[in-house]
gemmi code that builds the backbone of each chain (N, CA, C; Angstrom):
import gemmi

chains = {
    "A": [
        ("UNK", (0.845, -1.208, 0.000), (0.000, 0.000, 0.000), (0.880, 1.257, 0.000)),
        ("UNK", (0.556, 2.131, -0.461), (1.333, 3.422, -0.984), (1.095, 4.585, 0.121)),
        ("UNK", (2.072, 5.071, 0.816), (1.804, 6.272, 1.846), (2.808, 7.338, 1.622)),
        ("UNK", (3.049, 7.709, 3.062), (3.686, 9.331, 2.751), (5.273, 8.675, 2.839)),
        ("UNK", (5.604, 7.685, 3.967), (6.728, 7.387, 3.961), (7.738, 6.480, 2.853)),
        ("UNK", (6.743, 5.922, 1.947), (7.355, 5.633, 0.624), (7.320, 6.484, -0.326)),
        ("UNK", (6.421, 7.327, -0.224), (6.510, 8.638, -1.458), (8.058, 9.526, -1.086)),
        ("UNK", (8.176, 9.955, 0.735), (9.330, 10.139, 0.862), (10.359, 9.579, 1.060)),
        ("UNK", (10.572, 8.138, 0.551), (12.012, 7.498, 0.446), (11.913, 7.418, -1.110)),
        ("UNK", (10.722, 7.506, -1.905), (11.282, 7.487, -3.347), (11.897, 8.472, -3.538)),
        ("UNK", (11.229, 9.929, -3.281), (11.845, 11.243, -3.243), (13.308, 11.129, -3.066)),
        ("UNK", (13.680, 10.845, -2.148), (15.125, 10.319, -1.489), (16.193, 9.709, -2.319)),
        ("UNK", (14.957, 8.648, -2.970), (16.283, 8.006, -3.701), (16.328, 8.670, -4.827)),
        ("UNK", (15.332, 9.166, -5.404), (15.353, 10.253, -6.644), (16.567, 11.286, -6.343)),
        ("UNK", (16.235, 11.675, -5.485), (17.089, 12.857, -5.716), (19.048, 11.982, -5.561)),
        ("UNK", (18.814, 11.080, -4.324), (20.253, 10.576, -4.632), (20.998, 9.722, -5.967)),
        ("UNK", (20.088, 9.542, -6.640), (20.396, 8.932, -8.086), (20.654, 10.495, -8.571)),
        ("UNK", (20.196, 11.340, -8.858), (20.182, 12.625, -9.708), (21.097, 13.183, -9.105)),
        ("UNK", (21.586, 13.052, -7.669), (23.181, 13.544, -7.374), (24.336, 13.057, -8.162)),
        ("UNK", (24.087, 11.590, -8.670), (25.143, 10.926, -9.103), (24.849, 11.232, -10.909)),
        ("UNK", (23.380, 11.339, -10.870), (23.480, 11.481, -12.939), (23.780, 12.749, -13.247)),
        ("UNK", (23.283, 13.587, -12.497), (23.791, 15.369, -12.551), (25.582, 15.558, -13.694)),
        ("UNK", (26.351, 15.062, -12.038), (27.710, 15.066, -12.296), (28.198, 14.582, -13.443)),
        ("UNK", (27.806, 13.340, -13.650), (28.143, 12.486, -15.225), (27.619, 13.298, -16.429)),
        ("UNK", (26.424, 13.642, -16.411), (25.669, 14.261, -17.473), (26.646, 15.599, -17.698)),
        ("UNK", (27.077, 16.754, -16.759), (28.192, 17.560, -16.635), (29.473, 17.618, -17.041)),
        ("UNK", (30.064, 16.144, -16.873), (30.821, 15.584, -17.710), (31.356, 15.231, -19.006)),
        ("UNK", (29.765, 14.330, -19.342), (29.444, 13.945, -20.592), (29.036, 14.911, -21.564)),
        ("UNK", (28.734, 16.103, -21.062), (27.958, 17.322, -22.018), (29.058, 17.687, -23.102)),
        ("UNK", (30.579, 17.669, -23.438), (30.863, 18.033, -24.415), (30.798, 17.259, -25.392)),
        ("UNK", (29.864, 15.540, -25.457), (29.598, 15.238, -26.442), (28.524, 15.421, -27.163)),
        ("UNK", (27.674, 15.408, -26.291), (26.618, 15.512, -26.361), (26.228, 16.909, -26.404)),
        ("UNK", (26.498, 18.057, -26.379), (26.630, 19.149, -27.202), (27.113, 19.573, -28.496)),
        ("UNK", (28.133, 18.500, -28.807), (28.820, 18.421, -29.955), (27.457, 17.609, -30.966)),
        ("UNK", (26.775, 16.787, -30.805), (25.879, 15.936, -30.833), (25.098, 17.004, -31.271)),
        ("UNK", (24.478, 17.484, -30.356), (23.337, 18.551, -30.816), (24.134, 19.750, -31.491)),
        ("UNK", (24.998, 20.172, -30.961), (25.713, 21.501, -32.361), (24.897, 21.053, -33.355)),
        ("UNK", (25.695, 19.529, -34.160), (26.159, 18.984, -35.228), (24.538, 18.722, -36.005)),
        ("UNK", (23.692, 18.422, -34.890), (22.381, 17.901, -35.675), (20.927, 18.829, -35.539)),
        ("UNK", (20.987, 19.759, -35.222), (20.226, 20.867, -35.153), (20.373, 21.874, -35.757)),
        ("UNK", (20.547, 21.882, -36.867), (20.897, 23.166, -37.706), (19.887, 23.900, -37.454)),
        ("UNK", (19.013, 23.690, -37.736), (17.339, 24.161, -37.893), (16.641, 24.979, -36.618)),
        ("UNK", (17.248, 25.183, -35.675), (17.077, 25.674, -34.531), (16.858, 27.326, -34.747)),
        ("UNK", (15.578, 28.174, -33.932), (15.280, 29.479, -34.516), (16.184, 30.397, -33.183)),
        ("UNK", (16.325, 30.891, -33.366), (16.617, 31.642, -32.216), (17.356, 33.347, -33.202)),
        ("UNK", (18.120, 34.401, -32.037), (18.185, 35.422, -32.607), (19.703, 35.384, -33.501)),
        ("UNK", (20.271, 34.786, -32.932), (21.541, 34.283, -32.940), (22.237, 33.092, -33.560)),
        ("UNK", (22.948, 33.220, -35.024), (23.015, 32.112, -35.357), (24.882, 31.356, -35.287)),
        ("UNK", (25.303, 30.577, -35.752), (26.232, 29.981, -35.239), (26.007, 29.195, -34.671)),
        ("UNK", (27.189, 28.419, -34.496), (27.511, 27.476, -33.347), (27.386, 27.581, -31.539)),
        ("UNK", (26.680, 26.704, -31.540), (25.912, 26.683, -29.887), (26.360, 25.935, -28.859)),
        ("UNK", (28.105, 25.733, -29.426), (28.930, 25.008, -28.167), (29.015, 25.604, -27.144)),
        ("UNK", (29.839, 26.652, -27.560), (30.324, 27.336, -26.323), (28.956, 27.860, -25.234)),
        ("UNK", (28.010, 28.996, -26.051), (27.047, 29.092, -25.109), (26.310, 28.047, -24.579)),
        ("UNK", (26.368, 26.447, -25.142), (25.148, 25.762, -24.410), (26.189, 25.216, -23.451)),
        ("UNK", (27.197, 24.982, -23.466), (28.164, 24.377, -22.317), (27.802, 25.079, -21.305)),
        ("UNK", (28.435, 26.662, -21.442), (28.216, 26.993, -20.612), (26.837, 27.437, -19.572)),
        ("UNK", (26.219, 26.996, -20.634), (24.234, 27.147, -19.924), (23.940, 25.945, -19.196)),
        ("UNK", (24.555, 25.113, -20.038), (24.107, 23.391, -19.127), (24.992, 23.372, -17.508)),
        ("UNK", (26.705, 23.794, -17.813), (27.415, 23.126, -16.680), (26.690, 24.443, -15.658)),
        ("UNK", (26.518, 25.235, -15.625), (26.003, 26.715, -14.733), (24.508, 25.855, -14.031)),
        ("UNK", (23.560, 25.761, -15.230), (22.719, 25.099, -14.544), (22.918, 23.559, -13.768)),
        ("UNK", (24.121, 23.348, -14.379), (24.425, 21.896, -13.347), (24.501, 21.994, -12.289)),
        ("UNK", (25.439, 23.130, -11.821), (25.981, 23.605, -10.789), (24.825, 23.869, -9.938)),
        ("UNK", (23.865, 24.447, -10.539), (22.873, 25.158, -9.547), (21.463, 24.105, -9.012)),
        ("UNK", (21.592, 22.894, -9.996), (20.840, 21.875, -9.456), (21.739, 20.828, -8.695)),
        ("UNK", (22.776, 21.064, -8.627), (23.914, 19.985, -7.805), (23.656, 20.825, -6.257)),
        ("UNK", (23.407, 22.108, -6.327), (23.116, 22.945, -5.035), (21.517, 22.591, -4.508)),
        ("UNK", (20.895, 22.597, -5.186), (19.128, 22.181, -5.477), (19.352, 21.037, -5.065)),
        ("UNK", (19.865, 19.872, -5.227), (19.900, 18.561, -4.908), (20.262, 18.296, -3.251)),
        ("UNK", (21.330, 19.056, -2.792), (22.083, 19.004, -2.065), (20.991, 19.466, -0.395)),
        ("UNK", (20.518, 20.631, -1.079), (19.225, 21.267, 0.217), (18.406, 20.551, 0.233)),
        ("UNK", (17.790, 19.659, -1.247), (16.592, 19.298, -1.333), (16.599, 18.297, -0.210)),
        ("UNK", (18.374, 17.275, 0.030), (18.056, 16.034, 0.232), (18.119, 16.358, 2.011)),
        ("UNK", (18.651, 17.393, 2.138), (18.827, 17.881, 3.661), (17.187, 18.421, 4.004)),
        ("UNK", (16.221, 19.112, 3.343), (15.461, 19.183, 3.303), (14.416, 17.782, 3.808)),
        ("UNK", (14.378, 16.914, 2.582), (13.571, 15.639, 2.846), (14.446, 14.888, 4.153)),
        ("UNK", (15.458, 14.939, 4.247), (15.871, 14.143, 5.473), (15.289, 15.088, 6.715)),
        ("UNK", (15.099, 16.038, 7.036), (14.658, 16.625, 7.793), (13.201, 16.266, 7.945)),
        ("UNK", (12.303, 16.047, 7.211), (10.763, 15.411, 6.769), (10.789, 14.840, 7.588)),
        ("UNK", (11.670, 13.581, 6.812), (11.765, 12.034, 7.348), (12.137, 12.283, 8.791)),
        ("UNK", (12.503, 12.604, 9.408), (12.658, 12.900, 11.257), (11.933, 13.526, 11.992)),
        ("UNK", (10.712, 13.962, 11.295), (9.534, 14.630, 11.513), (9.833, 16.352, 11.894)),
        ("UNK", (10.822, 16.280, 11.450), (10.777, 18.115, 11.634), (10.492, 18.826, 10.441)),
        ("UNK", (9.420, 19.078, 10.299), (8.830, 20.027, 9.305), (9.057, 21.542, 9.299)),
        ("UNK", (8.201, 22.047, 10.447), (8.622, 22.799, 10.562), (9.559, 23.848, 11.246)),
        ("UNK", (10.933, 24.113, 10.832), (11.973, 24.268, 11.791), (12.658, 25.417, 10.349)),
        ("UNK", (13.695, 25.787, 10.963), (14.374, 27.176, 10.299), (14.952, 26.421, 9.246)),
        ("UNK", (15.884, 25.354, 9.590), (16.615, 25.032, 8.782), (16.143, 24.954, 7.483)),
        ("UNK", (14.363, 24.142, 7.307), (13.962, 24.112, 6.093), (13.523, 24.723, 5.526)),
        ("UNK", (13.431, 26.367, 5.826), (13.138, 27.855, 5.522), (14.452, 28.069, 4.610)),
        ("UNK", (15.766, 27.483, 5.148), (16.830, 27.703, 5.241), (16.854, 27.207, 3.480)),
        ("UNK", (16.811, 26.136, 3.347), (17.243, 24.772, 2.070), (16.161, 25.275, 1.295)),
        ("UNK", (14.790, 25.575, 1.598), (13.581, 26.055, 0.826), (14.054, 27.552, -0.266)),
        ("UNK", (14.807, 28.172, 0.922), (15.484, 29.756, 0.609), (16.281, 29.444, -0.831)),
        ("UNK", (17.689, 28.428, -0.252), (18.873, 27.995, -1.430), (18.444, 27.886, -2.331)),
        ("UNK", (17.021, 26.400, -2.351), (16.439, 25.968, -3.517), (15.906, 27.341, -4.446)),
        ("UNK", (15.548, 27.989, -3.632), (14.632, 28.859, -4.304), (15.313, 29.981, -5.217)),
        ("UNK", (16.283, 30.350, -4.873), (17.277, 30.854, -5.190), (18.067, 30.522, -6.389)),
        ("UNK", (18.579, 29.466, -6.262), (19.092, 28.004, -7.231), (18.405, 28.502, -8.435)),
        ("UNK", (16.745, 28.085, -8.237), (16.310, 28.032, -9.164), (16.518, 29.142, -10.305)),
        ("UNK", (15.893, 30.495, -9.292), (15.793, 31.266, -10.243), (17.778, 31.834, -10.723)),
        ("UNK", (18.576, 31.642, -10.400), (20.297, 31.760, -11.059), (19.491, 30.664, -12.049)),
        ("UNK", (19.979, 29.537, -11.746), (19.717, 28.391, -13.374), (18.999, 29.038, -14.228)),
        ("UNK", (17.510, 29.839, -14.212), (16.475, 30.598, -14.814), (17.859, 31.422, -16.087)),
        ("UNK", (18.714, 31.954, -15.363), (19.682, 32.808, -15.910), (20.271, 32.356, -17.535)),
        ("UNK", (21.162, 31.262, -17.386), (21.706, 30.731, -18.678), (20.695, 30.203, -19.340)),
        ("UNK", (19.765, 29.493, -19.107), (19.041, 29.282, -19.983), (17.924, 30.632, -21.067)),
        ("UNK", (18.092, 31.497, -20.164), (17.300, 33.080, -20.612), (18.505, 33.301, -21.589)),
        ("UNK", (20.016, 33.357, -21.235), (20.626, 34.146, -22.002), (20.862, 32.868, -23.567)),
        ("UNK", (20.598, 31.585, -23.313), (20.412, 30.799, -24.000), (19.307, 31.018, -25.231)),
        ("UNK", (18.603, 31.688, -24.976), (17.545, 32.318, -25.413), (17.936, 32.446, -26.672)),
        ("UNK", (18.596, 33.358, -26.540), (19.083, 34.296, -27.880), (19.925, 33.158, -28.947)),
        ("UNK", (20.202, 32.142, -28.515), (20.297, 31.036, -29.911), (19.232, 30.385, -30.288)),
        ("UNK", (18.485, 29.882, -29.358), (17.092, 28.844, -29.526), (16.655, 29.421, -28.173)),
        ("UNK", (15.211, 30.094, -29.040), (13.932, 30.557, -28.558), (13.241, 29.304, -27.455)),
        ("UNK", (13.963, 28.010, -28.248), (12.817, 26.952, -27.307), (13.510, 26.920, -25.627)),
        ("UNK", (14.975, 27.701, -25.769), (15.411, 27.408, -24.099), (14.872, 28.698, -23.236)),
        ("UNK", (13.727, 29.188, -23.596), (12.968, 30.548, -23.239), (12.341, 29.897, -22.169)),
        ("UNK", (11.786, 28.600, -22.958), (10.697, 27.673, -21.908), (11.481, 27.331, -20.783)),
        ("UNK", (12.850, 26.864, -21.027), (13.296, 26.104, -19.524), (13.766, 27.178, -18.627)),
        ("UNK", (13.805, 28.504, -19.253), (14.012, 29.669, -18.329), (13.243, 29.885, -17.439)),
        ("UNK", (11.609, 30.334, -18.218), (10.350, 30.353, -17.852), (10.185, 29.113, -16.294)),
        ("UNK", (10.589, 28.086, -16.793), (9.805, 27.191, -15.918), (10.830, 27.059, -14.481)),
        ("UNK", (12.190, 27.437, -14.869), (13.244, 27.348, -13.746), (12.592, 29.165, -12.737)),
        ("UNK", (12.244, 29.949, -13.512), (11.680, 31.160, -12.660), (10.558, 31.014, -12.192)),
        ("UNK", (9.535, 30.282, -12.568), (8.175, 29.710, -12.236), (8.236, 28.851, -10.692)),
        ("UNK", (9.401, 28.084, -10.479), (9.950, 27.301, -9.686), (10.109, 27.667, -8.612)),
        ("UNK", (11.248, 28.617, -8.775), (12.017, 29.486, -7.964), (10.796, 30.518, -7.340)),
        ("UNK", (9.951, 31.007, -7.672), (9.120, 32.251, -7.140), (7.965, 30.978, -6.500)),
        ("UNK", (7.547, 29.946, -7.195), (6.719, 29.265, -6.250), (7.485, 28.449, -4.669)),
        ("UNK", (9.011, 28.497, -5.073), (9.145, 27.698, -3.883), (9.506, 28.438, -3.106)),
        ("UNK", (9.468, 30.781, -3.311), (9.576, 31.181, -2.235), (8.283, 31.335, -1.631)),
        ("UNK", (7.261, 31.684, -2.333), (5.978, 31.628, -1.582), (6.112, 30.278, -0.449)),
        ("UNK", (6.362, 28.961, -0.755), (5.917, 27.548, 0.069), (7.267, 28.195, 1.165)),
        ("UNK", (8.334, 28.735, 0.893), (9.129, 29.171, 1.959), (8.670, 29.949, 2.927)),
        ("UNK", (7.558, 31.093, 2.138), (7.027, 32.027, 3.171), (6.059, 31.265, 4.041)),
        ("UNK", (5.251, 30.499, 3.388), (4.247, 29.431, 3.938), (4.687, 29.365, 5.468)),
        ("UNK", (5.886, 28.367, 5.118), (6.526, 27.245, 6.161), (7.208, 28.136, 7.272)),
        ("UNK", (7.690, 29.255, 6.747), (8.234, 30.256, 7.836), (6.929, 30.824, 8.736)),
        ("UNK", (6.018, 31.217, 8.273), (5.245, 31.641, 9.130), (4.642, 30.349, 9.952)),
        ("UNK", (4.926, 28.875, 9.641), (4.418, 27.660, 10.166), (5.287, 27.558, 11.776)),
        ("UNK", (6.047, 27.861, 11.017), (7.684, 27.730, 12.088), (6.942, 29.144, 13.281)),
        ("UNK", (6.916, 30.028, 12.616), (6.256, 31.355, 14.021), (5.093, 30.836, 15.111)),
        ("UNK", (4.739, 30.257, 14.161), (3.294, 29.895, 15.046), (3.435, 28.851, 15.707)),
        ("UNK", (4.180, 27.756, 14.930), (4.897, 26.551, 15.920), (5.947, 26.891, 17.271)),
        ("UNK", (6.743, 27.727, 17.336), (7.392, 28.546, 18.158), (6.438, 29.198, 19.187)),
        ("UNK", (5.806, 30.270, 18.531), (4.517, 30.452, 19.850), (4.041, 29.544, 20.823)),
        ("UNK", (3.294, 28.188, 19.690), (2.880, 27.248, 20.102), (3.417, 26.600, 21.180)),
        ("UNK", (4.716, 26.281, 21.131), (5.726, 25.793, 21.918), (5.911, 26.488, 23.078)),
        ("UNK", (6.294, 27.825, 23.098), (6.530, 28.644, 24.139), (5.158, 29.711, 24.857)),
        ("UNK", (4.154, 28.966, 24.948), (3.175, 29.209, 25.380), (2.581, 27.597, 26.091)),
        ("UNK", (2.892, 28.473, 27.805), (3.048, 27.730, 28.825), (1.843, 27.746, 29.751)),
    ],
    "B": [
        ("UNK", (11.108, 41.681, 24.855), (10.064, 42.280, 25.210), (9.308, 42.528, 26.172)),
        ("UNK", (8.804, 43.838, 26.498), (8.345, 44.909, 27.801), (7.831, 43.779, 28.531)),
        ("UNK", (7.334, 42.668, 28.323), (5.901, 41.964, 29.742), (8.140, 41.422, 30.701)),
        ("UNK", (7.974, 41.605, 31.453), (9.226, 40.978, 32.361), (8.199, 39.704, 33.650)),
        ("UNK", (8.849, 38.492, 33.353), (8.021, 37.164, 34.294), (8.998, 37.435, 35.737)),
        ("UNK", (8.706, 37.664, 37.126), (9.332, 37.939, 37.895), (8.859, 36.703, 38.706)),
        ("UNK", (8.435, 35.372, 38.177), (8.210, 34.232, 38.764), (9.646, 33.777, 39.994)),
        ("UNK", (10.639, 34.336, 39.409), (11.695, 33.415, 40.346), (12.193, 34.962, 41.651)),
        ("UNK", (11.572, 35.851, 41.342), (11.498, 36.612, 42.654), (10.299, 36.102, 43.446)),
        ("UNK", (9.405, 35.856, 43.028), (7.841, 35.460, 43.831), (8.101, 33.796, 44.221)),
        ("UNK", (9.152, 33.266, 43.726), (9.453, 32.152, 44.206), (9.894, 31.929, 45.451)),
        ("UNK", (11.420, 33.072, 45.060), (12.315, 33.307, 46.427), (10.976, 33.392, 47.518)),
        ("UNK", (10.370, 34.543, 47.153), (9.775, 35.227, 48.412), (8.578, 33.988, 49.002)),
        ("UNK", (8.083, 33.004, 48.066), (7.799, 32.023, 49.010), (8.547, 30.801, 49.439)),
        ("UNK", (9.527, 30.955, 49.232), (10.832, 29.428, 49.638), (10.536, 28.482, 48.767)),
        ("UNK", (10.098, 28.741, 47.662), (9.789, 27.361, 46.807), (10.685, 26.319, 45.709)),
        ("UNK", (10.786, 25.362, 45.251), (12.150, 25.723, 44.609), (11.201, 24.951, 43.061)),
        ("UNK", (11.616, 24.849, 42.000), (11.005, 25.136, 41.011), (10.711, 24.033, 40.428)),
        ("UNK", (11.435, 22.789, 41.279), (10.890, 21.224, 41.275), (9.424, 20.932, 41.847)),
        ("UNK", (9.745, 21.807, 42.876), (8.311, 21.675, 43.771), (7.201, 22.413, 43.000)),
        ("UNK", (7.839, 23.735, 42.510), (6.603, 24.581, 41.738), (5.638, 23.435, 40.590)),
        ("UNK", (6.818, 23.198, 39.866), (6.398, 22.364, 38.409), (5.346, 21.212, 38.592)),
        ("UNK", (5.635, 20.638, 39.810), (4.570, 19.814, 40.217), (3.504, 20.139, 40.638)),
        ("UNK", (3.562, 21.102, 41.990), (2.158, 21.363, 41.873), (1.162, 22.308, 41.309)),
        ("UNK", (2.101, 23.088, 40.148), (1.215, 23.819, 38.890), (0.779, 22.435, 37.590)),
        ("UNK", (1.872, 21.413, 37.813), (1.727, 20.749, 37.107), (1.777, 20.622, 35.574)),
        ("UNK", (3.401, 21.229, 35.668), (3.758, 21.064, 34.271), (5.057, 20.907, 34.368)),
        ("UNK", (6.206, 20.562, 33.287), (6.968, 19.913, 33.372), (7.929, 21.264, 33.813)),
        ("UNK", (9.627, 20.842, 34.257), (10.322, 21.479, 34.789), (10.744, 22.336, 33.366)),
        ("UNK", (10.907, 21.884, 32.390), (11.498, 22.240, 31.572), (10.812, 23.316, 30.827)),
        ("UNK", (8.950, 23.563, 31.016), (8.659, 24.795, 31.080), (8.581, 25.694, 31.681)),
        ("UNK", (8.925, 25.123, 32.900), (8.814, 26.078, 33.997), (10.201, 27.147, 34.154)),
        ("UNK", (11.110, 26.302, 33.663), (12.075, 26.742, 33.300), (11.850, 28.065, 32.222)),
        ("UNK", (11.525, 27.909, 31.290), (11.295, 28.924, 29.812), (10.414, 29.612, 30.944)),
        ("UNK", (9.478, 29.936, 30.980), (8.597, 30.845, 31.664), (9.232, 31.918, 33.024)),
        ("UNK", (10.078, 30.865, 33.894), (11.381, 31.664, 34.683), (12.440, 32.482, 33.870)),
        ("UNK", (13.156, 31.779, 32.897), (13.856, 32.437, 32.020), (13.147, 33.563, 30.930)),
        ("UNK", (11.917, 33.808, 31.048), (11.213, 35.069, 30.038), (11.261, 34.363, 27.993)),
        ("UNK", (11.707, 32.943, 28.077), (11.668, 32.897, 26.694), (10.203, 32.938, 26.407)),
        ("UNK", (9.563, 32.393, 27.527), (7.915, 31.905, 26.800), (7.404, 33.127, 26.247)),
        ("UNK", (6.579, 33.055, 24.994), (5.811, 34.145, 24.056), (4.395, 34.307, 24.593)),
        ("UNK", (3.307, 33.380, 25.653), (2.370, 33.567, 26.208), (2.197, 32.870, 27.330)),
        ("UNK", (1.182, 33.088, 28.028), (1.208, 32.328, 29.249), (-0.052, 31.729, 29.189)),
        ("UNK", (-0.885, 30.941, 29.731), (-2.588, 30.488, 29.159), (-3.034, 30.906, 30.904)),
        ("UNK", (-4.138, 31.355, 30.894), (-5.178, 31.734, 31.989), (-4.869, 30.497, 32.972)),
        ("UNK", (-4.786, 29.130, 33.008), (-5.065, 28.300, 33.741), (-4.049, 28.164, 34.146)),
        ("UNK", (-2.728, 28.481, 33.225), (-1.392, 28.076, 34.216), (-0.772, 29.119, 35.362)),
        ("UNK", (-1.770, 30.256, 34.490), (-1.410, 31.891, 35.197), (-2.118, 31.444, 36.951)),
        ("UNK", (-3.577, 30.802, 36.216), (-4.060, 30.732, 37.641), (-4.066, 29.657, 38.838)),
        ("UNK", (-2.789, 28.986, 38.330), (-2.633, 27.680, 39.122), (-0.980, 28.121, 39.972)),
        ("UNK", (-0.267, 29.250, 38.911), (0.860, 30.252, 39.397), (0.338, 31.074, 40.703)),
        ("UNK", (-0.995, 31.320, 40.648), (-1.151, 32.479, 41.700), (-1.773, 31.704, 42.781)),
        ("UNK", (-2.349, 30.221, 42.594), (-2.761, 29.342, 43.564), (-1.612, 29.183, 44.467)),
        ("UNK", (-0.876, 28.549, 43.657), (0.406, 28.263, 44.722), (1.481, 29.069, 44.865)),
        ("UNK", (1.300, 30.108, 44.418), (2.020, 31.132, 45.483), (1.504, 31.879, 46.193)),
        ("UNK", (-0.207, 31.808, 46.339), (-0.964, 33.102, 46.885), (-0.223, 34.443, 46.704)),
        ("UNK", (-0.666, 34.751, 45.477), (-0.259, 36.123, 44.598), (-1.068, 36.425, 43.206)),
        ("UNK", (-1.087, 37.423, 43.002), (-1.998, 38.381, 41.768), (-1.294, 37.913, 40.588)),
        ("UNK", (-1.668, 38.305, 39.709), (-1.087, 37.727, 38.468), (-0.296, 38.767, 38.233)),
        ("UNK", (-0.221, 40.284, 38.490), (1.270, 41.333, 38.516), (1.826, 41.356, 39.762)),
        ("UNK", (1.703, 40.155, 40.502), (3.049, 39.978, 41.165), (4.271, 39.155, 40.450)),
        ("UNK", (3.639, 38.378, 39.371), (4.403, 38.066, 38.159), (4.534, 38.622, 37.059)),
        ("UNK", (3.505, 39.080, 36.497), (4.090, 39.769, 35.851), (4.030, 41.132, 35.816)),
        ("UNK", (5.219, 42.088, 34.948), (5.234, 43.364, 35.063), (5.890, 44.113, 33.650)),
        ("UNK", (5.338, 44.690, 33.447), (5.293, 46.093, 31.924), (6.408, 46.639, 32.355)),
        ("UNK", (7.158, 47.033, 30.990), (8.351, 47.822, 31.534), (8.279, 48.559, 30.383)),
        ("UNK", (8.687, 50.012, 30.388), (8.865, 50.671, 28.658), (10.251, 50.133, 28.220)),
        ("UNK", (10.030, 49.422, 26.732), (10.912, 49.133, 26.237), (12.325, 49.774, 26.055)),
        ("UNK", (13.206, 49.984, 25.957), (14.383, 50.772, 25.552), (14.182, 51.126, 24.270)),
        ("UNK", (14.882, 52.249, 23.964), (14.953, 53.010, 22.454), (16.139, 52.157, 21.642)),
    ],
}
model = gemmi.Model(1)
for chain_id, residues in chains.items():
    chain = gemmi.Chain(chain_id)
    for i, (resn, *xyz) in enumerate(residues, 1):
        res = gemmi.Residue()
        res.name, res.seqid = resn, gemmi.SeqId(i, " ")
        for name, pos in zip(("N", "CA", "C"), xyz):
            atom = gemmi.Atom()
            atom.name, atom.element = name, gemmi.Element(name[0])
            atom.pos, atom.b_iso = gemmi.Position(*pos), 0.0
            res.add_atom(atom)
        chain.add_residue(res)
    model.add_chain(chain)
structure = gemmi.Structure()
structure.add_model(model)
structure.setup_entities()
């Protein structure tokens, strides 16, 4: 039967597999950029040329910033899993993530200007980032009232 | 902030010591503690009035307003 504590150990292992494919994929990107250079001619954007250099540097930037995303997320869910929800720290990792997101939002925007279609993964990395500060503001004011709660004797 | 808990002067002044308090207000030492130390953010009517049971005292013999500092 399916509950909260297997939804949060899949989470868990999701994200610890995506610690380890992140890095490789980071790795592996100068072929696989070379790959797409080579077979996407057809790509619209404002800017034409070759899309090594800028997509390297759009992918490893955003690597970087989901290797940081990964890193809070999993300090985050381990914090879940011990039943502390609401506490600073995950205001704290909620903050990074949120943050994270919208920097990654960055290369892919300036990505833009070769292929229009990396507009979308901009879009959706800023979409991210501004929803997971709202759930930050959420949880912070959870944490005030839990604190009250606590210290009201 | 201005409310100041002067529980552990109203203690002294009845010889009590704060093992004994916790029990017979009947709550654990470890709030009784926060509430002596001024961390607590409220106090609830029943614990206020189980504070003034067993110390025979007003509720501003504990507590007391102070103007904040600038």
């Amino acid at each position: 039967m399916w509950n909260k504590d297997r939804s949060l150990l899949l989470s868990l292992g999701l994200v610890r597999a995506l610690l380890i494919i992140i890095p490789v994929l980071c790795l592996c990107s100068p072929w696989m950029v070379r790959w797409y250079d080579l077979t996407d001619l057809d790509g619209i954007g404002l800017l034409d040329g070759s899309v090594f250099v800028p997509l390297m540097l759009c992918l490893n930037t955003a690597g970087v910033c989901a290797m940081v995303c990964l890193v809070y997320l999993y300090r985050l869910l381990a914090n879940i899993r011990k039943s502390e929800v609401f506490v600073h720290q995950n205001c704290k990792c909620l903050r990074i993530i949120s943050w994270c997101c919208l920097l990654a939002s960055v290369p892919f925007a300036v990505f833009g200007l070769w292929r229009f279609l990396s507009f979308v993964m901009a879009f959706t990395a800023l979409f991210f980032g501004i929803i997971l500060r709202v759930v930050k503001n959420v949880i912070e004011q959870a944490v005030a009232l839990r604190e009250e709660n606590d210290y009201t004797i | 902030m201005p409310i100041i808990v002067n529980l552990d002067v109203m203690m002294a002044k009845r010889k009590i010591s704060s093992g004994d308090l916790a029990k017979i207000i009947d709550i654990t030492p470890a709030n009784l503690s926060i509430l002596k130390t001024g961390k607590a953010k409220a106090i609830r009517f029943a614990t206020l009035d189980k504070l003034c049971e067993a110390l025979q005292c007003q509720p501003g013999d504990i507590l007391e307003w102070r103007q904040e500092d600038e």
